[in-house]
C-alpha positions in Angstrom: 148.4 153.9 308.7 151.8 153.6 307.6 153.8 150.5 309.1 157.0 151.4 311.2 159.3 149.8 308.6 162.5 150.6 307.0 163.3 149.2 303.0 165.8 149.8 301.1 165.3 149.6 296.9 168.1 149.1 295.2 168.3 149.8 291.4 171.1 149.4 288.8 171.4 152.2 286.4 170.6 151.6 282.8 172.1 148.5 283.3 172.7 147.1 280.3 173.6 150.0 278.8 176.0 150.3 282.3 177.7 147.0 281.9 178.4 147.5 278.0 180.3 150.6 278.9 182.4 148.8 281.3 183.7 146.3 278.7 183.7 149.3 276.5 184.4 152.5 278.1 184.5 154.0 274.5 180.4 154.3 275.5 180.8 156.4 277.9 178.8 160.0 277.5 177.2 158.9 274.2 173.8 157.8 273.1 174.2 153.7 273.4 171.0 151.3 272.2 170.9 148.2 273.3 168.9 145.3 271.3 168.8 144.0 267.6 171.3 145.9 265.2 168.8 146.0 262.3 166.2 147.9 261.7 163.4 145.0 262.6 164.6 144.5 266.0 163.7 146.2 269.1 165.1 148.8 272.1 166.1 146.4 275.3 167.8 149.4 276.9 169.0 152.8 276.3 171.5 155.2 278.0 169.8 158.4 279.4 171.7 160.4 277.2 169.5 158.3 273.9 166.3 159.2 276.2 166.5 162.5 275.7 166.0 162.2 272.0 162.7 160.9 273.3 163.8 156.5 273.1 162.6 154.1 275.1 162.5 150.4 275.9 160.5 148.0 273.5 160.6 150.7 270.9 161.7 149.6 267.2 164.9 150.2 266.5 164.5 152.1 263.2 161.7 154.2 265.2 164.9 155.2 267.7 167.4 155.4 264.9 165.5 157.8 263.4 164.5 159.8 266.6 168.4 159.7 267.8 170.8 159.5 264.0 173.9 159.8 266.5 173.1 156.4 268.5 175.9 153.7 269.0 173.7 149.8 268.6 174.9 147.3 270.4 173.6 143.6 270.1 172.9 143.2 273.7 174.6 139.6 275.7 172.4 138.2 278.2 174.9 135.6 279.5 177.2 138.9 280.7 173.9 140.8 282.2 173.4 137.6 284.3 177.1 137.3 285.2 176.8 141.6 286.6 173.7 140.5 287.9 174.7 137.4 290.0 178.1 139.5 291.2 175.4 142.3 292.5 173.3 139.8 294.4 176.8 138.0 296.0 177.4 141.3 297.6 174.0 142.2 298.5 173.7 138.7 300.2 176.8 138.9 302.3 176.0 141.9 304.0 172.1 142.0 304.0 169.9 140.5 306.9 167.2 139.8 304.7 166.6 140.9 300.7 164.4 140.1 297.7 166.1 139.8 294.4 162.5 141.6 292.0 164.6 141.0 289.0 167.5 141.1 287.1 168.5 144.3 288.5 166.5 145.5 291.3 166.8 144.1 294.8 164.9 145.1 297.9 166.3 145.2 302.1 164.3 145.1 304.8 166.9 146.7 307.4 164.2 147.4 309.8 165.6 147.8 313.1 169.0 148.3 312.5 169.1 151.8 313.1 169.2 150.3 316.7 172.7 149.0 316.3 174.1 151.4 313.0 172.2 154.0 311.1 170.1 152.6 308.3 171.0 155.1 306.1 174.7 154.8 306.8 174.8 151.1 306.2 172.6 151.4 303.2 175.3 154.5 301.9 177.9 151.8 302.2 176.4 148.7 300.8 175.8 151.1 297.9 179.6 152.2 298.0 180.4 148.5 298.2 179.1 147.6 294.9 180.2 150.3 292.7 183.5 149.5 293.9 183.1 146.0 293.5 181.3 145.5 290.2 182.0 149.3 288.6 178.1 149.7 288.2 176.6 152.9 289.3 173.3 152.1 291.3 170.6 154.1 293.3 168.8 153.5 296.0 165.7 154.7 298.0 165.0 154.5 301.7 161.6 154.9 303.3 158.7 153.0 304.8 157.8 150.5 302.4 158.6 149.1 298.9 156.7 151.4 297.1 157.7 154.8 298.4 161.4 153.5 298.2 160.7 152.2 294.9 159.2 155.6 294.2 162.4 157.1 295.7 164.8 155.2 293.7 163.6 156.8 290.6 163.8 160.0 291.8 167.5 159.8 292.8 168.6 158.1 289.3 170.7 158.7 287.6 173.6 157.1 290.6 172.2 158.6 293.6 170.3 157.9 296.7 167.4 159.4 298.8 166.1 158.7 301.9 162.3 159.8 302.6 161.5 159.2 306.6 157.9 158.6 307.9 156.7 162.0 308.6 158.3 163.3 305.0 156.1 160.6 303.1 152.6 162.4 301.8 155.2 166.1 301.0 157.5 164.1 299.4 154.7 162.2 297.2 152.3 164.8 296.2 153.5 167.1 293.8 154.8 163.7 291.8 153.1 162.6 288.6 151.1 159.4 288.8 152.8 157.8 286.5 155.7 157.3 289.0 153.3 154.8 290.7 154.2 151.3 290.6 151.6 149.2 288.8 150.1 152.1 286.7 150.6 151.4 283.2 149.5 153.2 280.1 146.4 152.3 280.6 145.3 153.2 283.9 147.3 155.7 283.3 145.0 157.2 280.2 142.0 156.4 282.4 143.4 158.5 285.5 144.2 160.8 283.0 140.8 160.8 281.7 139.4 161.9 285.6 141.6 164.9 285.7 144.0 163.1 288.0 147.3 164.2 287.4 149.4 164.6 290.8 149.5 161.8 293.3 148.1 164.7 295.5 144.8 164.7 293.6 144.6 160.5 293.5 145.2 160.3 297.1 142.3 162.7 297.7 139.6 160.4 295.0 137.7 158.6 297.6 138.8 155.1 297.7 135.1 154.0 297.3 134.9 155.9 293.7 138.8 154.1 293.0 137.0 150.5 293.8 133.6 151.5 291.2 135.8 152.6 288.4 138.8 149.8 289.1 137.9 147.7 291.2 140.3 145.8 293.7 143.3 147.4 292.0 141.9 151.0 292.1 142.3 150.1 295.8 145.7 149.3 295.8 146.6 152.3 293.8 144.7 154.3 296.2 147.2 152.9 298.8 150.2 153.6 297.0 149.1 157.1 296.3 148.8 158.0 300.4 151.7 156.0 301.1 150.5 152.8 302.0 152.1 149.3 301.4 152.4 146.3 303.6 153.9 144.1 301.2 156.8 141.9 302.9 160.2 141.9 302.0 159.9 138.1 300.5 163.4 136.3 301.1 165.4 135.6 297.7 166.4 131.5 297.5 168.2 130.2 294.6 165.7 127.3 295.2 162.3 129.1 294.1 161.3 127.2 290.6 158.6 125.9 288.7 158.8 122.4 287.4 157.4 119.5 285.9 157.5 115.5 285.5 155.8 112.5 284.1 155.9 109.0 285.4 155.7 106.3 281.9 152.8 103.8 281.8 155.4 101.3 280.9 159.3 101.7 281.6 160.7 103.0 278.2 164.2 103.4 276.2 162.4 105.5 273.2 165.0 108.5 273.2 162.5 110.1 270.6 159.2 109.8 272.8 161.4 111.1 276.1 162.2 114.1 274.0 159.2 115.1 272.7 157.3 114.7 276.1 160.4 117.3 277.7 159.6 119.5 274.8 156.3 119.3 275.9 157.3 120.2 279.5 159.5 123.0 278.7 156.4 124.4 276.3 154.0 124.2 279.5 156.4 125.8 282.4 157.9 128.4 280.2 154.9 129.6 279.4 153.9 129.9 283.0 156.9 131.5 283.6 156.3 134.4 280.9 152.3 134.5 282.6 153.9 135.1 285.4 156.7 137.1 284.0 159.1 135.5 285.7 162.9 134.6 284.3 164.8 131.4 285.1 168.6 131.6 285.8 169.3 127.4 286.1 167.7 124.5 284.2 167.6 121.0 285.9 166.9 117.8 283.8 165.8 114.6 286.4 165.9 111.0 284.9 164.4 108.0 287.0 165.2 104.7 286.1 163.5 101.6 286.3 164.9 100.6 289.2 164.1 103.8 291.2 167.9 105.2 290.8 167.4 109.3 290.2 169.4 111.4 288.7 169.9 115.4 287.7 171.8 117.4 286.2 171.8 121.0 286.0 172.9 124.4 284.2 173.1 127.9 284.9 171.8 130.2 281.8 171.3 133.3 281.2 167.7 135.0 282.5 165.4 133.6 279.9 161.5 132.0 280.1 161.6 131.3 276.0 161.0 127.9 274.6 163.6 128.3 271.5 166.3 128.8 274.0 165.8 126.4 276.7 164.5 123.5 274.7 167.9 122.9 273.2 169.3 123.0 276.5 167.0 120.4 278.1 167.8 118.4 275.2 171.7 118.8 275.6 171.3 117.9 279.7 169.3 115.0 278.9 171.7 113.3 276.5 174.7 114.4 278.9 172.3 112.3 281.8 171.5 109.4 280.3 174.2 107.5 279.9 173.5 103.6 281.2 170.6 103.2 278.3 168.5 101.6 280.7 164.7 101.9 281.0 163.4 105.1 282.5 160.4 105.3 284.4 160.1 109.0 285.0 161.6 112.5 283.5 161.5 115.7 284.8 162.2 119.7 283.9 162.7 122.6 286.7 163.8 125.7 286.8 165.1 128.1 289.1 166.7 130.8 290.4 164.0 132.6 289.2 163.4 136.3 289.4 160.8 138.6 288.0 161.2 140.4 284.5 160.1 141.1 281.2 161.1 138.4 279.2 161.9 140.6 276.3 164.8 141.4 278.5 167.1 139.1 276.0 165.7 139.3 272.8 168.6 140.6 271.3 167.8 139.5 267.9 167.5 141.6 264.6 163.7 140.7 264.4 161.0 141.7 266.0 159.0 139.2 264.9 159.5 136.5 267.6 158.5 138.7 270.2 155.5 139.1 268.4 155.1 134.9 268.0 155.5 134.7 271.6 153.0 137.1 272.3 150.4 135.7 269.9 150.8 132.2 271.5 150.7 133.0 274.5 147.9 135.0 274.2 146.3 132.1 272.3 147.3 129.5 275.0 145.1 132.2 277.7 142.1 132.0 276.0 142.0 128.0 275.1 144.7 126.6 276.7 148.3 125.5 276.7 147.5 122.6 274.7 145.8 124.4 272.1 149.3 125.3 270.6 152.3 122.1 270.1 155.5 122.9 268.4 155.3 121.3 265.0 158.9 119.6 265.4 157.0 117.2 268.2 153.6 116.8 265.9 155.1 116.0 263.1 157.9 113.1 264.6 155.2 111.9 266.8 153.2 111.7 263.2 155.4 110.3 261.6 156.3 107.5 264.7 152.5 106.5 264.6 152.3 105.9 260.7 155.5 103.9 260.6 153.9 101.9 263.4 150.8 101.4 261.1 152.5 100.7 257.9 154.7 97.6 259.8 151.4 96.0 261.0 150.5 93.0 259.2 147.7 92.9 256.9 
């Protein structure tokens, strides 16, 4: 039964490919790349006018070079995709009741019962109007009964346009759509659907669910759902203050600047790694110093969405030597981060290789299987190596 609700997905267009052209408007109309300018790096983004040559996201660059000779490459800038980002979610907070920010450029509204007071779609029209004006993005939206038909809606108004599919227009409006355009189904499930003769979302909302549950278990269930409309996930409220963080309290009270930043290497290893598990991005990076006489102290600094170790490991570093200042003992360190929002974090590799997104993957992968402490950066080995054997070679013989 599908709940009386009304959402509101909101989508940025290309969006790095969108903000590029605004500091360029050269861009505009032509086949635009966004990620590593060489040939070993990797597609972040492409404009719909590259797609059509058959390019997508995560695809090597020389593979899209070669499939579109007439692309303009641009080394993408997270810093200014989080700057747009930010200015989108400013607007959208001023005016929403309540919204989810799902990742560096989506954002969902739940404006259920305001068609009480001023039509849903009206108001949604106008937030929309708001922040093209405001920001010069072009953005889409899709209006319906839950997150996944508006989701599902979104994509089928892009490129800049809006839809609006009401209760009784769900199951028509959803049937004669590929599967693919469910959320969740990757290429995968997707093959295996594909593999049953399931094409339409007509034909997967008619499997039984029981058969959906034998061959997928609980997520052939979901599925199932999404395919006959159904999805009571809430609208969860965004807060700058959602993190993931870490701290240690020292056995004894210590001044050993090396030992304090090896353990926060440590720390940003262990929660960046969550965050990429959970495929999550962090937009702020707080560094918390206890001293030996209880006085705390943070300091903090907004960054572009990241959850890799090579980039915030040199910022933790650079807070923590900004913070302690009084060179007296600590008792206890700590790393957060917030502002988090879900993405990919291949979002900003912008790099001319490929092969660190590969590294990260392998790691991680590794880290699954045996566990985060299977893998240490060799930088923190090796000086805490080299710390021990100079403390053997001073003892007396």
């Amino acid at each position: 039964m599908l709940l009386s609700r009304n959402i509101v997905h909101f989508d940025l267009d290309t969006f790095f490919v969108s903000v590029e052209r605004l500091i360029n408007p050269a861009l505009a109309g032509k086949p635009v790349l966004i990620g590593g300018t060489s040939d070993r790096g990797v597609v972040a983004s492409c404009s719909y006018e590259a797609r059509k040559f058959g390019v997508h996201s995560a695809m090597p660059m020389k593979m899209a070079r070669t499939l579109c000779r007439d692309a303009v490459i641009v080394r993408g800038d997270m810093e200014l995709y989080s700057k747009y980002s930010h200015d989108v979610t400013d607007i959208i907070a001023e005016k929403a009741p309540m919204y989810e920010k799902a990742s560096i450029d989506e954002h969902y509204i739940d404006v259920t019962g305001m068609d009480r007071f001023f039509g849903t779609l009206r108001w949604t029209h106008e937030l929309r109007q708001s922040i093209m004006k405001n920001t010069g993005l072009p953005i889409s939206f899709g209006l319906s009964v839950n997150k996944t038909v508006s989701k599902i809606a979104t994509g089928e108004a892009k490129p800049n346009g809006e839809l609006q599919v009401q209760r009784d227009a769900v199951k028509p409006f959803l049937a004669p759509l590929s599967i693919r355009k469910i959320p969740m189904i990757g290429d995968k499930t997707y093959r295996l659907l594909r593999s049953m003769g399931i094409v339409t979302i007509d034909t997967l909302s008619k499997i039984p669910v029981e058969m959906m549950e034998r061959v997928m278990g609980k997520n052939g269930i979901m599925i199932w759902e999404k395919a006959n409309g159904q999805d009571s996930t809430p609208v969860v409220p965004y807060s700058e203050s959602k993190s993931i963080s870490t701290e240690t309290t020292f056995e004894q009270d210590s001044i050993d600047v090396v030992k304090m930043k090896e353990k926060l290497v440590k720390m940003v290893e262990k929660i960046a790694f969550e965050l990429r598990d959970q495929q999550k991005l962090t937009s702020c990076v707080t560094v918390k110093i206890r001293y030996s006489n209880f006085d705390t102290h943070t300091l903090q600094k907004s960054v572009p969405y990241t959850a890799f170790d090579h980039i915030l490991i040199p910022l933790v570093k650079e807070l923590f030597d900004r913070l302690y200042q009084r060179r007296m003992l600590i008792r206890l360190i700590g790393v957060r981060f917030s502002g988090l929002v879900a993405g990919n974090p291949q979002l900003n590799m912008f790099e001319d290789s490929s092969e660190m997104i590969s590294l990260y993957q392998a790691l991680d992968k590794v880290r699954n299987k045996y566990g985060q402490k299977i893998v240490r950066r060799g930088v923190a080995y090796e000086k805490s190596e080299k710390r021990n054997s100079e403390k053997r070679l001073a003892k007396p013989k």
